[in-house]
VOGU-3710 file (C-alpha; in Angstrom, 3 decimals, decimal comma):
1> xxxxxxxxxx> -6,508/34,352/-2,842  -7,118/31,311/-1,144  -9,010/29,744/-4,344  -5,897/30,676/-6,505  -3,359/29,226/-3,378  -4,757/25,919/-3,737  -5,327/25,961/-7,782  -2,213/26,633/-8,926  -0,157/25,946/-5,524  2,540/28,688/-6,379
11> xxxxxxxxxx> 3,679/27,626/-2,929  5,237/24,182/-3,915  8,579/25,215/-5,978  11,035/23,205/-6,528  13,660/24,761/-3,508  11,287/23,622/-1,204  10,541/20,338/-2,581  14,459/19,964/-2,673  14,351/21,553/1,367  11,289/20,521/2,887
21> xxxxxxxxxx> 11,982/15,913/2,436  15,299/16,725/4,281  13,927/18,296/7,243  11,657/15,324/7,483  13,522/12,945/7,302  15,947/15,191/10,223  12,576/15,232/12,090  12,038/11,266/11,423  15,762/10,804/13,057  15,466/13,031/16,181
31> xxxxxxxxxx> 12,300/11,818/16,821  13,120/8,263/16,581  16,176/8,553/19,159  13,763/10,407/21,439  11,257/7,088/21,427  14,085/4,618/21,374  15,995/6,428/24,625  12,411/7,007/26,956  11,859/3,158/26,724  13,038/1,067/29,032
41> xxxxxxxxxx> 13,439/-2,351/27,021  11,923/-3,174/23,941  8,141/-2,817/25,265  6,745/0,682/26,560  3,979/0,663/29,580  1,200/0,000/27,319  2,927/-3,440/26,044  3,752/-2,093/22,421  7,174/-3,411/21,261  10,080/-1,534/19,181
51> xxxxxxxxxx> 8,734/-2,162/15,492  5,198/-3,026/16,837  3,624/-5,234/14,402  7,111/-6,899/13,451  6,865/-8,969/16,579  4,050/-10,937/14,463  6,574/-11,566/11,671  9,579/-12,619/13,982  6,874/-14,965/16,070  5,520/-16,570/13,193
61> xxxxxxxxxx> 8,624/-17,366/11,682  9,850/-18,689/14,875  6,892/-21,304/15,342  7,362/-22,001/11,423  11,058/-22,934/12,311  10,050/-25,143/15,226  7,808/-26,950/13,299  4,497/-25,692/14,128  3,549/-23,593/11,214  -0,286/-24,245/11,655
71> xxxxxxxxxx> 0,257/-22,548/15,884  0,352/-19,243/13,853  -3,288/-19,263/13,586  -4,301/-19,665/17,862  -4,584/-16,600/19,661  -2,700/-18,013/22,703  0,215/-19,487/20,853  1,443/-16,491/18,571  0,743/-14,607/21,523  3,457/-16,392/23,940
81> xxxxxxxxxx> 5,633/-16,564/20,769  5,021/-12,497/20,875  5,956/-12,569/24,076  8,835/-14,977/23,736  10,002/-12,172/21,114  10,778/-9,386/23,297  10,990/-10,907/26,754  8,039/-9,211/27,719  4,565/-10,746/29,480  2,953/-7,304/28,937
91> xxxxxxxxxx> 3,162/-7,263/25,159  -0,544/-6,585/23,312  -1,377/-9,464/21,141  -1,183/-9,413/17,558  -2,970/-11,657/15,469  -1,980/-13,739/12,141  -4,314/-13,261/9,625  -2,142/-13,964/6,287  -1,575/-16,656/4,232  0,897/-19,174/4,642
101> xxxxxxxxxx> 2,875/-17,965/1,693  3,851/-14,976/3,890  5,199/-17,616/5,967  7,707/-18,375/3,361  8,780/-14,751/3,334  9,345/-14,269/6,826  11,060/-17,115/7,647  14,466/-16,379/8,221  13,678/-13,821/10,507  13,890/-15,648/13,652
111> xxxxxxxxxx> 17,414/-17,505/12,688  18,457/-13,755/14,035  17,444/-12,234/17,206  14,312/-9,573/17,551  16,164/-6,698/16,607  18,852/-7,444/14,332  15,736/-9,329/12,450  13,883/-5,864/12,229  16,569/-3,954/10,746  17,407/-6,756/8,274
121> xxxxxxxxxx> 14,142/-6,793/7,525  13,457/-2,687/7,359  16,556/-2,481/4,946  15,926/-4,988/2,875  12,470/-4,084/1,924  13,208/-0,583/2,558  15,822/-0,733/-0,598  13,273/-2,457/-3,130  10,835/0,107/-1,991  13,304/2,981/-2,947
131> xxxxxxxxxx> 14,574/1,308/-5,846  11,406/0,660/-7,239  10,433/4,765/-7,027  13,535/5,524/-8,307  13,330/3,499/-11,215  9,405/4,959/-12,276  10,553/8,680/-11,092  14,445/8,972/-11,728  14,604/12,306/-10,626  16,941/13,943/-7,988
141> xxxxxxxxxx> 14,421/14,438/-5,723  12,740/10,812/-5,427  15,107/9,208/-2,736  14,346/12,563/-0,407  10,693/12,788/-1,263  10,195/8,741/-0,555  12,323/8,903/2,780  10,408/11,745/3,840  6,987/10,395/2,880  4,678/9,619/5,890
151> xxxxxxxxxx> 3,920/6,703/4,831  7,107/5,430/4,426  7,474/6,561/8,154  4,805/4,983/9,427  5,719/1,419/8,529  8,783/2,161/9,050  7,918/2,362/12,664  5,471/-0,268/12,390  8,038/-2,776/11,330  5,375/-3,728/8,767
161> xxxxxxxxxx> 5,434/-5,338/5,450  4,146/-2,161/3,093  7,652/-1,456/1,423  7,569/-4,843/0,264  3,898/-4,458/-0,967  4,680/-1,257/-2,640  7,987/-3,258/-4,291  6,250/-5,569/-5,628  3,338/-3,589/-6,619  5,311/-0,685/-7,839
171> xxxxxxxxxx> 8,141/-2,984/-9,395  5,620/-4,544/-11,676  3,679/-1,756/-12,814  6,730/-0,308/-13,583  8,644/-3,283/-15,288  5,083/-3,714/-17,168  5,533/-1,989/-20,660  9,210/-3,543/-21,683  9,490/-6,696/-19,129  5,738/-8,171/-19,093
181> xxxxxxxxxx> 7,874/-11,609/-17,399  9,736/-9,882/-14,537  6,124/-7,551/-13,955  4,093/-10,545/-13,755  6,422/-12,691/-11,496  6,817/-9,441/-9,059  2,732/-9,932/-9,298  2,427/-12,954/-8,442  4,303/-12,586/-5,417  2,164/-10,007/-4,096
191> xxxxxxxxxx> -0,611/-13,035/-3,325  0,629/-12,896/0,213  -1,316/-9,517/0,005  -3,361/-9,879/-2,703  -6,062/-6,970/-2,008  -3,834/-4,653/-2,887  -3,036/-6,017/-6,440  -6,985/-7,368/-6,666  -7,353/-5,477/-10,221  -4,045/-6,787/-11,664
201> xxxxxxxxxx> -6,143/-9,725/-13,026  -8,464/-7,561/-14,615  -6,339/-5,033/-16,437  -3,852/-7,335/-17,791  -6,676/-9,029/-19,363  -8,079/-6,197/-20,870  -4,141/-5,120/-22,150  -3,674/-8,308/-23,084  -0,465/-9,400/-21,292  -0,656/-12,992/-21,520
211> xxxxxxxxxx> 2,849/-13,566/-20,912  2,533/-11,302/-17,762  -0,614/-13,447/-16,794  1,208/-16,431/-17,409  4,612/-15,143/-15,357  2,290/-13,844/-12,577  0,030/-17,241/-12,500  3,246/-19,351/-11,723  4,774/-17,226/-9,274  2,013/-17,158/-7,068
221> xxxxxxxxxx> 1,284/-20,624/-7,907  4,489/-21,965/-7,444  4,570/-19,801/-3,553  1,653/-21,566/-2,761  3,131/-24,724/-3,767  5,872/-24,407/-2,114  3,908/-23,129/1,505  1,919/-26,159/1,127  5,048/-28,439/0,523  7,180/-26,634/3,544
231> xxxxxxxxxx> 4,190/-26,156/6,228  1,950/-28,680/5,486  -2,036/-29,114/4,333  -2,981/-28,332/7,351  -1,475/-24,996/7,922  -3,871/-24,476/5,027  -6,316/-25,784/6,767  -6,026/-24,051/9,393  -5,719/-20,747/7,570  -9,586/-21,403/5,374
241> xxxxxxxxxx> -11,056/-21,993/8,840  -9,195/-18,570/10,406  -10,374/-16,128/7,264  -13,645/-14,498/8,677  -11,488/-13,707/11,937  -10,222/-10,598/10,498  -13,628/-9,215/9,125  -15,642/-10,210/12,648  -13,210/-8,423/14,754  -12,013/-5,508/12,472
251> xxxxxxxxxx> -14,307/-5,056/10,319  -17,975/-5,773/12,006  -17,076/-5,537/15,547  -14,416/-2,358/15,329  -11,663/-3,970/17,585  -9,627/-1,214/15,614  -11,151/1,976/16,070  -12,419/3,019/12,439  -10,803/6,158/12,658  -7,705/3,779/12,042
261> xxxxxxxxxx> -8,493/2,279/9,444  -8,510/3,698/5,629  -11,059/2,247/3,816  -14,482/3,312/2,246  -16,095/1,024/4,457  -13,978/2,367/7,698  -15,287/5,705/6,373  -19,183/4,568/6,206  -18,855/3,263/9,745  -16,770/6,137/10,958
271> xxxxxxxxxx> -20,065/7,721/9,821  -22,526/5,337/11,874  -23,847/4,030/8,846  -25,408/0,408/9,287  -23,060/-2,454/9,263  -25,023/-3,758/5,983  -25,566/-0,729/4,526  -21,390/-0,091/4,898  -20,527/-3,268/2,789  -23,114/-2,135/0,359
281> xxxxxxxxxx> -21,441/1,029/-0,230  -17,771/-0,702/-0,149  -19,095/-2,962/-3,196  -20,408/-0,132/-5,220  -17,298/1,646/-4,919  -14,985/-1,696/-6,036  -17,253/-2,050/-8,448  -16,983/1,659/-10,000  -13,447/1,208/-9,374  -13,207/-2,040/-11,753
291> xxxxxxxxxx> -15,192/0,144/-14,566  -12,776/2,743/-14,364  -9,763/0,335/-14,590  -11,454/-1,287/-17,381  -11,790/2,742/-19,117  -8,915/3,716/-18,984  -7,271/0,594/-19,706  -9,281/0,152/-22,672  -8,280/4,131/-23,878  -5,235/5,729/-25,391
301> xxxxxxxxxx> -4,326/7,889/-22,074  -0,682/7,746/-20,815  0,895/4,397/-19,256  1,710/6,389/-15,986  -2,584/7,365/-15,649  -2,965/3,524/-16,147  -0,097/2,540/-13,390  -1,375/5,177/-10,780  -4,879/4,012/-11,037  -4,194/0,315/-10,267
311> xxxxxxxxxx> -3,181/1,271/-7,255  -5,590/4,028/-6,133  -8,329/1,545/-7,353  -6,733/-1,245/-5,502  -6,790/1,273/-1,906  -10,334/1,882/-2,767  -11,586/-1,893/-3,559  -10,781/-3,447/-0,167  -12,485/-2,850/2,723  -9,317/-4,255/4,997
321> xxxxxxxxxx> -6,619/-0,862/4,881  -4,450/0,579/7,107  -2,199/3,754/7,660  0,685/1,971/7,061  -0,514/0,551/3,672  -0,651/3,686/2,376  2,999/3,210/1,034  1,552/1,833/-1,611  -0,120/5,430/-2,227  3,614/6,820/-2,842
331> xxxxxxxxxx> 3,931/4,810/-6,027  0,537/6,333/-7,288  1,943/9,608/-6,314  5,400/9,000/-8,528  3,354/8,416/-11,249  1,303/11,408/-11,143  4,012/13,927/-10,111  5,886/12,959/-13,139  2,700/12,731/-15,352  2,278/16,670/-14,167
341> xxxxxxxxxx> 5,765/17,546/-14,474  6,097/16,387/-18,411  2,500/17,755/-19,580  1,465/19,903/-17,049  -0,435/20,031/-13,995  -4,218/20,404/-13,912  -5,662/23,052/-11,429  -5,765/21,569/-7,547  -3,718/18,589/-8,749  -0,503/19,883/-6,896
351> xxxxxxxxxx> -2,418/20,688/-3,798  -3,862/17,205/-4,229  -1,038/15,375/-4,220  0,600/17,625/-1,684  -2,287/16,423/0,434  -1,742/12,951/0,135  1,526/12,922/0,453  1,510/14,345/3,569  -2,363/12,407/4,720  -0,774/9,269/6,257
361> xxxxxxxxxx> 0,766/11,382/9,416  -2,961/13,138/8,928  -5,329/10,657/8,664  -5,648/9,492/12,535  -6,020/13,135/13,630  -8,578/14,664/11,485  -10,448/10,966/11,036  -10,701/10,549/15,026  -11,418/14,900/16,090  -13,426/15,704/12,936
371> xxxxxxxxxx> -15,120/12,411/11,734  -13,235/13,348/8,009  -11,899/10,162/6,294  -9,186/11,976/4,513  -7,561/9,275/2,976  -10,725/7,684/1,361  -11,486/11,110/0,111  -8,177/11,781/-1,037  -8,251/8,693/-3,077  -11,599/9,406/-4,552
381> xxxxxxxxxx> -10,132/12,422/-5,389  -6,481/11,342/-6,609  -8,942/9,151/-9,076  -11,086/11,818/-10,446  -8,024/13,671/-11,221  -6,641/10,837/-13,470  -10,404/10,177/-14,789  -10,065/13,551/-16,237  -6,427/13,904/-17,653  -7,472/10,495/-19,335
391> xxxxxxxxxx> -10,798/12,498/-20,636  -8,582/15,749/-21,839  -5,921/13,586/-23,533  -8,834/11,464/-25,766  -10,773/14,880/-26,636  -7,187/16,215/-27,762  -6,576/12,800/-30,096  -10,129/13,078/-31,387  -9,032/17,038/-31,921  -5,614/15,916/-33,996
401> xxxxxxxxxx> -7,462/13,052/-35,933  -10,363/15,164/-37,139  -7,972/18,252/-38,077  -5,400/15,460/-39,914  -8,874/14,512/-41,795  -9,993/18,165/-42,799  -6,274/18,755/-43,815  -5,991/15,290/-46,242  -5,985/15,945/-50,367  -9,594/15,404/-51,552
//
């Protein structure tokens, strides 16, 4: 019984799917007035700010605005401009580790004060994010379903910059097949973040899309340029020298508890495998990755297979992945659903993408009690899924061409 419960998942039909997003999102709302109203200011006791991370994006803007785009970059001067943020000495300390060119995107943001510049910014990218998985899913259920997702939620609370990732991300897979221009300049755009579009390169090569190539090369060319021009060469500077800061304190040294973090190589460590032996493991699987990108890009199998696994293969290549990236994994998710819905699902696929739907509220839990990394699993998972509707769907060609062949006059 259990077998057959998670095979076929009779459990997910389609008055619950329709149900079960709006109590949610209900859930997301009560919950959020509860956390707002037992603050007192914007900072709780332990010094973390309404829209946490977000105070990073408001601070750097403001020292981009005052001139000093390169101050970004020192510990002790985002920090007071952290502080600055929210009127609070207590706030924890959140470091800049992106590229100027995200500089460029956040720089309004402190022309308005803290919070009004959070909820500009939540809607704003909030809207692409649901316009983008309406436009690849445009189905009645896709505005509940990516409101209610948990990922959604999470950077929602975060104040982070993943609906904008997934926007761009998303947008141009989407826009891909009729709009190669508009896919490749959403692309390009995505080099403020560019580990999560790292095999973009690779499978618009192998599709051929030079006019996307070209598109995406002179968007993100032409954002650089213009970060260089606005802040300066030595905010670039600056940034070269500040790059291995991120992988000595979150990835070697654990500042971030692994069980936080996402990726194969959180998982390895999670595991107490050596430090060396982790990034080992983390290349092998971005390499594997990059050969099955370059399969099924090179096959026959549907467009939506292709567009999920750019992005599962993307979570899976970088080593630097958080909970609140994982809104990224609801455009992978789209795809599949609706891949399942028009030709069927395979056995455990439902379950499976039940699962990850619902592993970015999971992932902290079981990662930090049971020493599971469920969403590296889940991904692994997701991509064996698509590895073999891609197999099925070439077998059932081969099927049709050789029965066309037996069938021709002599």
């Amino acid at each position: 019984m259990v077998v057959k419960w998670l095979r076929d998942a009779p459990w997910i039909t389609p008055g619950r799917v329709s149900i079960y997003p709006k109590l949610f999102v209900a859930i997301y709302a009560i919950s959020f007035v509860v956390w707002i109203a037992a603050r007192h200011g914007m900072v709780d006791p332990k010094g973390t700010p309404i829209g946490v991370d977000f105070v990073n994006s408001w601070a750097g803007s403001h020292l981009a605005l005052s001139g000093h785009p390169q101050d970004v970059y020192s510990f002790s001067k985002i920090h007071a401009a952290e502080r600055a943020a929210v009127n609070a000495p207590q706030v924890s300390i959140f470091g800049w580790y992106y590229p100027p060119t995200f500089l460029l995107v956040v720089l309004p943001l402190a022309l308005l004060p803290y919070l009004w510049a959070l909820a500009a910014w939540l809607v704003t990218t909030g809207t692409a994010y649901l316009w983008v998985l309406r436009k690849i899913a445009p189905c009645k259920q896709t505005l509940w379903l990516a409101l209610a997702f948990p990922g959604a939620w999470i950077n929602f609370l975060n104040g982070q910059n993943g609906f904008l990732s997934a926007a761009l991300l998303g947008g141009g897979l989407a826009y891909l097949p009729e709009r190669p221009v508009i896919a490749g300049t959403l692309f390009g755009l995505l080099v403020f973040k560019p580990q999560l579009g790292i095999f973009v390169p690779l499978v618009l090569l192998v599709a051929r899309q030079w006019r996307c190539m070209l598109a995406g090369a002179a968007s993100a060319l032409g954002l650089m340029g213009l970060s260089l021009l606005l802040f300066g060469p030595n905010t670039w500077r600056t940034f070269f020298h500040s790059m291995s800061l991120p992988r000595i304190l979150v990835l070697d040294q654990g500042l971030i508890p692994y069980c936080y973090q996402q990726s194969v190589f959180a998982a390895m460590r999670l595991w107490n495998v050596p430090l060396q032996a982790s990034y080992a493991i983390q290349a092998v699987t971005a390499m594997s990755a990059a050969a099955v990108l370059v399969w099924l890009w090179m096959g026959n199998c549907s467009y939506r297979l292709k567009a999920a696994a750019v992005v599962i293969c993307g979570l899976l290549a970088t080593p630097y992945l958080f909970d609140y990236d994982l809104t990224t994994l609801g455009i992978a998710i789209a795809f599949l659903a609706l891949e399942g819905m028009e030709r069927g699902f395979l056995p455990y696929e439902k379950s499976t993408l039940a699962l990850a739907w619902l592993a970015p509220v999971l992932e902290r839990r079981v990662a930090g009690d049971s020493g599971i990394p469920l969403c590296a699993l889940i991904n692994i998972a997701l991509l064996a899924l698509i590895a073999v509707r891609a197999t099925r769907s070439e077998s059932a060609e081969i099927t049709a061409a050789a029965g066309i062949r037996r069938e021709a006059p002599t």
